[in-house]
TORGUVO-176412 format. One record per residue (C-alpha): residue number from 0; residue in one letter; x, y, z. Coordinates in Angstrom, 2 decimals, always signed. Example, Ala and Ser with C-alpha at 12.3 -4.5 7.8 and 13.67 -1.06 7.14 Angstrom:
2
0, a, +12.30, -4.50, +7.80
1, s, +13.67, -1.06, +7.14
This chain:
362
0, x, -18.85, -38.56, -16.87
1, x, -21.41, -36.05, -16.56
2, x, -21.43, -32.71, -15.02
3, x, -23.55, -31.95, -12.08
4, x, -23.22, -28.02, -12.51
5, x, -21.81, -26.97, -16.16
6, x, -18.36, -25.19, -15.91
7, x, -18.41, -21.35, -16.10
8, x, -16.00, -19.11, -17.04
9, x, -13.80, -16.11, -15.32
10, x, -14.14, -12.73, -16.52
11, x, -13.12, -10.29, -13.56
12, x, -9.57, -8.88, -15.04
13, x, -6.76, -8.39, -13.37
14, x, -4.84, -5.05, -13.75
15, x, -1.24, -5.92, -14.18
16, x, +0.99, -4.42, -11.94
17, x, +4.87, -4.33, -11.86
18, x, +6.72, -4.43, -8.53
19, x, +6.96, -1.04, -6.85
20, x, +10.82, -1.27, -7.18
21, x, +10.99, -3.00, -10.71
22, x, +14.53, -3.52, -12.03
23, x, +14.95, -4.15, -16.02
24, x, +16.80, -7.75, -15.08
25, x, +13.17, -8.55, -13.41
26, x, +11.13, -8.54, -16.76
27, x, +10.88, -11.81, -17.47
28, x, +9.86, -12.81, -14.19
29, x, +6.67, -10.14, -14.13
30, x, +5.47, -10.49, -17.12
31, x, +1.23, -10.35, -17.37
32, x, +0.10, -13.41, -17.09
33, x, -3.95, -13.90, -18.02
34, x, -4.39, -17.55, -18.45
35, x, -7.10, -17.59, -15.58
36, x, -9.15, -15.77, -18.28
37, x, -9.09, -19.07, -20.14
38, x, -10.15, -21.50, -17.33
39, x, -13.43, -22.72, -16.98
40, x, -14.81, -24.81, -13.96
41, x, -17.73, -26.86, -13.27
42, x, -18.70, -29.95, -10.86
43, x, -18.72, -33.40, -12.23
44, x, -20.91, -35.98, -11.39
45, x, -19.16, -39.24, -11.55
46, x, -20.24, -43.42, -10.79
47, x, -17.68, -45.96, -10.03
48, x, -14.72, -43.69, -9.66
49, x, -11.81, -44.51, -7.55
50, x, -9.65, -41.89, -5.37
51, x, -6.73, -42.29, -3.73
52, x, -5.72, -40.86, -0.61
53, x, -4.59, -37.88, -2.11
54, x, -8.14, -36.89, -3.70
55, x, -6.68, -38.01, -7.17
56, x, -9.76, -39.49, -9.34
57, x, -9.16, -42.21, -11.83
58, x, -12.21, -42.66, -14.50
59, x, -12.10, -45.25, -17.29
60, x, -8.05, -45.56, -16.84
61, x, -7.59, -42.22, -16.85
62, x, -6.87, -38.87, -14.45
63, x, -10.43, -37.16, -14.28
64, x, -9.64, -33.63, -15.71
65, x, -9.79, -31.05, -12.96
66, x, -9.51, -33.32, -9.81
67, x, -6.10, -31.75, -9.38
68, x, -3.68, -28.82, -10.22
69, x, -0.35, -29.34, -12.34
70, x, -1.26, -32.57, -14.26
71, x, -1.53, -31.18, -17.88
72, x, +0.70, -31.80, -20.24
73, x, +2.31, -27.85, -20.93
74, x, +5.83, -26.99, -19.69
75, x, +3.55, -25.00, -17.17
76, x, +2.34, -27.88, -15.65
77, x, +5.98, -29.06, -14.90
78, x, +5.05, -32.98, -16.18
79, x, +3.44, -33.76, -13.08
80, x, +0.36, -35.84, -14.94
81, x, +2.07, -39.04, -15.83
82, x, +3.61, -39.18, -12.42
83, x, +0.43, -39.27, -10.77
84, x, -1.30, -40.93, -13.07
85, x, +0.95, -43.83, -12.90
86, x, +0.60, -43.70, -8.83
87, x, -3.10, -43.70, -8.62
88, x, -3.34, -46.47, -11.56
89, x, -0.84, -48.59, -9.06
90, x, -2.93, -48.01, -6.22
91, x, -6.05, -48.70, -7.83
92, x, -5.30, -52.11, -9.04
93, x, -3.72, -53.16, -6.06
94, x, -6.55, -51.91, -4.10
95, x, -9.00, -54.18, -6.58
96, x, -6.44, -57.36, -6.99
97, x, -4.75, -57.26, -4.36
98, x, -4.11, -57.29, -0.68
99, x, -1.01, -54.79, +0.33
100, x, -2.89, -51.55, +0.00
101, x, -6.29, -51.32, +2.08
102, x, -9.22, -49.75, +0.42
103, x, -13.02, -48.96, +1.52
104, x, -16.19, -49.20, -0.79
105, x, -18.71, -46.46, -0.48
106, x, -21.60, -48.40, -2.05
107, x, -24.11, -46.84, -0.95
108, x, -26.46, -44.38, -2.46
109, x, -25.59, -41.28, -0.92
110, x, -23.22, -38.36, -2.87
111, x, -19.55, -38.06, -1.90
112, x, -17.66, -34.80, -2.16
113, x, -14.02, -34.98, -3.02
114, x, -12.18, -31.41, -2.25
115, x, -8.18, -32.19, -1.99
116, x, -5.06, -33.31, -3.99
117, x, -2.39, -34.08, -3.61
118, x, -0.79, -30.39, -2.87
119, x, -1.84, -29.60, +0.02
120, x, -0.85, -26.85, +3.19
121, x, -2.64, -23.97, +4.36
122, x, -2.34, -22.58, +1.24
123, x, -3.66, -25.05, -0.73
124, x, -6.48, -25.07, +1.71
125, x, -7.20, -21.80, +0.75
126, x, -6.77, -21.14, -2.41
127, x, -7.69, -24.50, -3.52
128, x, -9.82, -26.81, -1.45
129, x, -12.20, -24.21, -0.28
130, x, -13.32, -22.38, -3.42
131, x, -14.74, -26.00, -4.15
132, x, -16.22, -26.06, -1.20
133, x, -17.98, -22.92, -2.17
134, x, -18.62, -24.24, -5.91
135, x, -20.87, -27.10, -4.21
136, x, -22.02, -24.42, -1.18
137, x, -25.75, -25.12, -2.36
138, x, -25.76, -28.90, -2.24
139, x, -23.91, -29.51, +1.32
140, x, -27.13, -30.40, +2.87
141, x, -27.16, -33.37, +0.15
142, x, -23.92, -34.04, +0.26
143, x, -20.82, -36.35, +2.67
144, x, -17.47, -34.68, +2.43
145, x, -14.76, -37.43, +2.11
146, x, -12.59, -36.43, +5.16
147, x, -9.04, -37.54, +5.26
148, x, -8.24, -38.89, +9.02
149, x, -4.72, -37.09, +8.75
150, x, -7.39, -33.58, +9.06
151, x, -8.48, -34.35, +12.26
152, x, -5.32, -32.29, +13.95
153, x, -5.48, -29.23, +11.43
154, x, -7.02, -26.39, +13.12
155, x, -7.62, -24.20, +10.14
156, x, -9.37, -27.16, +8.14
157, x, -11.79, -28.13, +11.31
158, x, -11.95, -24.55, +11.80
159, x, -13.45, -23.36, +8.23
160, x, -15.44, -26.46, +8.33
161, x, -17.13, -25.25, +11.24
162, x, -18.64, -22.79, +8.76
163, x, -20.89, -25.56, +7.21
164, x, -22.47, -27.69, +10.03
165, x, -24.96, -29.30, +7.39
166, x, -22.16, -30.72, +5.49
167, x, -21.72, -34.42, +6.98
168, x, -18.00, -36.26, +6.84
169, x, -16.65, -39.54, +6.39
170, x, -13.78, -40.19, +7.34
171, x, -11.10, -41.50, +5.29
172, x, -8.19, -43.99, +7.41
173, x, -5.08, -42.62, +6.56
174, x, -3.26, -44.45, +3.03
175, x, -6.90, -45.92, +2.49
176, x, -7.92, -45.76, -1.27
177, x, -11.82, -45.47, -2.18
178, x, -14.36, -46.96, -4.67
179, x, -16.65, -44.72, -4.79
180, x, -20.30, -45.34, -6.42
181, x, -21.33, -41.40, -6.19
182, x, -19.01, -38.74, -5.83
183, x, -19.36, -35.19, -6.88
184, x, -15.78, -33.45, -7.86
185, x, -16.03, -29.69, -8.30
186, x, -13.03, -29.22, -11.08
187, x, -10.09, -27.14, -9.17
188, x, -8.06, -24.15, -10.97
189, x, -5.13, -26.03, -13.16
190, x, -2.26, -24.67, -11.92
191, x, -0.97, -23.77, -7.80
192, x, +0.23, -20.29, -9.05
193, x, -2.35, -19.45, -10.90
194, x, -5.22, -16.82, -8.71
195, x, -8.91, -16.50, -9.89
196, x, -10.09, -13.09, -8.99
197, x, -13.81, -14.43, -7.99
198, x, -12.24, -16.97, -5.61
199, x, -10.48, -14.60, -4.28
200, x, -13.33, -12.56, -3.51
201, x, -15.94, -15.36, -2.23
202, x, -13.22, -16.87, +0.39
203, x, -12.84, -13.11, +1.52
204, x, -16.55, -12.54, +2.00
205, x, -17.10, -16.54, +3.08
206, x, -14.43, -15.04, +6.34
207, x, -15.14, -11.39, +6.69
208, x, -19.01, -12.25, +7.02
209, x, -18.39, -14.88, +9.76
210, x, -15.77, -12.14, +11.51
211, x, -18.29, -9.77, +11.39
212, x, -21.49, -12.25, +13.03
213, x, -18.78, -13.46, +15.56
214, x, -16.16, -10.74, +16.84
215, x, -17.58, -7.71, +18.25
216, x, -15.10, -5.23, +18.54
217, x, -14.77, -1.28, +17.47
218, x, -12.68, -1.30, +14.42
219, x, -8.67, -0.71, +14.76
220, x, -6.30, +1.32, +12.84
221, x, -4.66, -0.32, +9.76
222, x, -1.38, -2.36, +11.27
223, x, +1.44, -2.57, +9.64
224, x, +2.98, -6.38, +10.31
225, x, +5.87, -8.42, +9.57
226, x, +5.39, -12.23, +9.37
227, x, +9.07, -13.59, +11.48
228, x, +9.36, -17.30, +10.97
229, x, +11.96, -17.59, +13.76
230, x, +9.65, -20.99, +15.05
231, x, +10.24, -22.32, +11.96
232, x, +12.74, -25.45, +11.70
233, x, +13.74, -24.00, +7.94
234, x, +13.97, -20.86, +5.78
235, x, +14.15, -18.27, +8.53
236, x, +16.80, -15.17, +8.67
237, x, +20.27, -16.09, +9.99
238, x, +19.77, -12.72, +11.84
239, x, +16.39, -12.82, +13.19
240, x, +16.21, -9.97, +15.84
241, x, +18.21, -7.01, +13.00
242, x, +15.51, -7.79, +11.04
243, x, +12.79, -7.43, +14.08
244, x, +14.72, -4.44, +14.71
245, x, +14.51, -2.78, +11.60
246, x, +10.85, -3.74, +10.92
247, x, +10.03, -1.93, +13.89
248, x, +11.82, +1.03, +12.64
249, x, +9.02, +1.59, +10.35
250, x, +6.30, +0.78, +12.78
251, x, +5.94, -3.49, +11.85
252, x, +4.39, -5.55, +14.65
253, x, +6.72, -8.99, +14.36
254, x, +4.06, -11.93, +14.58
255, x, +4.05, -15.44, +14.52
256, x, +1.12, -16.77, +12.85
257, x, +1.66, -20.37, +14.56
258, x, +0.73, -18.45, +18.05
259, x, -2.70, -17.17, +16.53
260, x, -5.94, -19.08, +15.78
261, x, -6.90, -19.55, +12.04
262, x, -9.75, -16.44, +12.71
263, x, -7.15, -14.31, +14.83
264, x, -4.87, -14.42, +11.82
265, x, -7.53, -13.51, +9.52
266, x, -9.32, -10.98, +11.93
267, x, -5.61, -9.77, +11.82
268, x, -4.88, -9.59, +8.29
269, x, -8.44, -7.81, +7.69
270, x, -6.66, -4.96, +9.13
271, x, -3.59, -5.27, +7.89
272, x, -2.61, -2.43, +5.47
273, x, +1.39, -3.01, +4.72
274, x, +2.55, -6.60, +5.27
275, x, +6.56, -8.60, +5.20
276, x, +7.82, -11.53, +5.28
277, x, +10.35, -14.28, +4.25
278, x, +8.70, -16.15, +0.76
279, x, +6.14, -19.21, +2.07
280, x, +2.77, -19.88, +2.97
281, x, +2.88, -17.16, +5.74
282, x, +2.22, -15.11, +2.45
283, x, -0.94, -16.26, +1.63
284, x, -2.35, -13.96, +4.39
285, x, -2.29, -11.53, +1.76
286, x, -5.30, -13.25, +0.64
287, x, -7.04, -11.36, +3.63
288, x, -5.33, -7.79, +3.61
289, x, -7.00, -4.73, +3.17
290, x, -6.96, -3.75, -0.51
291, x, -4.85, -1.46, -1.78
292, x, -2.75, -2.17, +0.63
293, x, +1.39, -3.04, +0.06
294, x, +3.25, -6.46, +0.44
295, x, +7.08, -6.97, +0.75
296, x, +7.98, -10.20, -0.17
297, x, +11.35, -11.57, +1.25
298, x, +12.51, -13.96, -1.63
299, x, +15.56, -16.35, -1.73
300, x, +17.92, -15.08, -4.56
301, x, +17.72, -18.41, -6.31
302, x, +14.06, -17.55, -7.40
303, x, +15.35, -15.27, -9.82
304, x, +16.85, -18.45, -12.00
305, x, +14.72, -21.10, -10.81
306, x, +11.84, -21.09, -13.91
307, x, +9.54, -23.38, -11.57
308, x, +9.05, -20.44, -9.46
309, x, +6.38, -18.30, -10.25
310, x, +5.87, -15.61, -7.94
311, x, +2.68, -16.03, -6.38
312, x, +2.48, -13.44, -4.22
313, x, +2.93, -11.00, -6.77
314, x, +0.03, -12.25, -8.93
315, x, -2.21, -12.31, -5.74
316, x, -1.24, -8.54, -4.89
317, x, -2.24, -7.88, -8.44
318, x, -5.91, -9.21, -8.08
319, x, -6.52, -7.36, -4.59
320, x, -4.55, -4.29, -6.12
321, x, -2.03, -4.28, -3.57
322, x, +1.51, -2.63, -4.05
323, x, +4.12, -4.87, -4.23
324, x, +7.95, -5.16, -3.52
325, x, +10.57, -7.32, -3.72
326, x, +13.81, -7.90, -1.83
327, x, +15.95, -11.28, -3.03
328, x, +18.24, -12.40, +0.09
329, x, +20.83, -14.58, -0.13
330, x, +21.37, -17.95, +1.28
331, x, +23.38, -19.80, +3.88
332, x, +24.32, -22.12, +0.70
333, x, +23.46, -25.47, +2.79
334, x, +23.79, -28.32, +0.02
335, x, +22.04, -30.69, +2.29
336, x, +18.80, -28.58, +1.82
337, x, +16.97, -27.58, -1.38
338, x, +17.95, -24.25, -1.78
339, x, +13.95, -23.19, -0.84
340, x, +14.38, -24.17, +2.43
341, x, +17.91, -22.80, +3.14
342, x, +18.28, -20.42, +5.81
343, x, +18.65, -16.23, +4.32
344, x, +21.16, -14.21, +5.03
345, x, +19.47, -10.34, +5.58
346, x, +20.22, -7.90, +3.22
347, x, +19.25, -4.80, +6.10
348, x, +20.15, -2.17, +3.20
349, x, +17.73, -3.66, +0.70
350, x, +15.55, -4.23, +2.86
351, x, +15.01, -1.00, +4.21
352, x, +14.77, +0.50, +0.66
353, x, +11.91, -1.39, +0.31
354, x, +10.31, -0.55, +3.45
355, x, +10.90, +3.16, +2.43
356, x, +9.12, +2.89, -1.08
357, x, +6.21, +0.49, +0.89
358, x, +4.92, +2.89, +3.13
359, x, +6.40, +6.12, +2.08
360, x, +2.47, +7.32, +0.96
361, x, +0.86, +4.74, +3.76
């Protein structure tokens, strides 16, 4: 294994910042956590690899550092190496001695570019697959993205790609497994909660700058928005429309994000100065707020004792220097559901505190 472009390191610190309404009991859930100061990332250059459907890489019998988050071995990394590892090793003899499992050889000389895992949704898209993308930016004329067939229907991948007509695709049949002769993996961050304040920054400016060439408009006043996930088929509020009602108390526009176009939510989020909603990926439009803005994050009560949970959101507020608040809610207790996707139960009276402190100076 060589490496195409040598791995560089992260120096742009991030200024911790406590929650806005910080409660002693809450310590050991914000503590600082600087690890991303530690990371370094390049692109590997690898011949005769094999990748599974999920983008994991197996290299002389072994996981190819990098091609995914979570598979170290630290209590961090929740043991997820050995799982996968075993999965992809499965797979990749099957694929070679076997029949059950179908599998394509890309023999040819040209250089394949592997950008996903196994973890992926809109905010793995983001905060994963395309700082990659952006790692390799240079190279995408030389380069065939290996494009997973279950893509084709996900607007905000086919959207983003749009970005980068000179990057060609293959595309992958869905549960197909590759031998690959050339692929080019750009190493991804190790862990999902982890935020790298320069990715953060070149995904911003990869969006703003296309916002700015496409959408001419005059520039609005900062909005003030909460995120309802009343579509949703889980982990909505029991009491959807007090909630609407109260928001709009304090000036929130209620939105659905599944209404909008990937750019509309963006375009809407660049103007976005105070932003709420339930815990979930609807968050990761903080990712495109205006900085020093202020977040309220609308958290099951079980994240408070659930160690696997590592408030993102709060670490991503931290690197764009945006405010942020917390309200836990509690749960409609459904056993038949993990408790992440059970249904909350609003707290109106907490929640309203928290709008208070939010946008008492905005």
């Amino acid at each position: 294994m060589s490496y195409l472009i040598e791995p560089r390191s992260f120096s742009q610190k991030i200024t911790h910042r406590p929650p806005i309404n910080m409660r002693p009991e809450w310590e050991h859930l914000f503590r600082p956590d600087d690890k991303y100061l530690s990371v370094k990332l390049g692109v590997r250059q690898l011949s005769n690899a094999f990748v599974n459907h999920y983008g994991l890489v197996i290299k002389n019998g072994l996981l190819v550092p990098g091609c995914a988050p979570n598979i170290g071995f630290s209590n961090y990394d929740d043991g997820f190496y050995f799982e996968h590892w075993r999965k992809a090793m499965e797979q990749m003899l099957v694929s070679r001695f076997g029949k059950s499992i179908p599998s394509i050889r890309l023999d040819d000389d040209r250089k394949y570019l592997v950008i996903h895992s196994p973890w992926f949704s809109n905010y793995f898209w983001i905060t994963e697959c395309i700082p990659r993308l952006l790692a390799v930016k240079h190279l995408l004329p030389e380069l065939v993205l290996l494009y997973p067939e279950s893509w084709k229907n996900i607007t905000y991948v086919n959207d983003t790609l749009s970005l980068f007509p000179e990057l060609e695709r293959v595309v992958i049949p869905q549960d197909h497994q590759m031998f690959v002769k050339n692929l080019i993996m750009p190493e991804v961050k190790p862990w999902t909660p982890m935020f790298i304040p320069e990715h953060v920054f070149e995904v911003r400016k990869l969006f703003f700058d296309h916002l700015n060439k496409s959408i001419q408009k005059a520039p609005s006043s900062p909005k003030r928005v909460y995120i309802s996930r009343k579509k949703a088929k889980r982990r909505k509020f029991t009491d959807e429309a007090s909630v609407e009602r109260l928001m709009e108390e304090f000036g929130f526009e209620t939105v659905c994000m599944e209404e909008l176009t990937f750019f509309d939510q963006v375009s809407l989020m660049s103007t976005t100065e105070s932003l709420a909603s339930i815990t979930g990926a609807g968050l990761i439009n903080v990712w495109f707020m205006m900085e020093n803005g202020g977040v309220l994050d609308l958290a099951n009560e079980e994240y408070e004792y659930k160690d696997k949970y590592k408030f993102h959101y709060f670490k991503l507020c931290n690197a764009l220097s945006i405010d942020y608040a917390l309200s836990f809610q509690k749960n409609t207790s459904d056993q038949q559901l993990a408790y992440f996707n059970r249904d909350l139960i609003p707290d109106l009276n907490s929640i309203k505190s928290c709008l208070e402190l939010l946008t008492e100076n905005k």
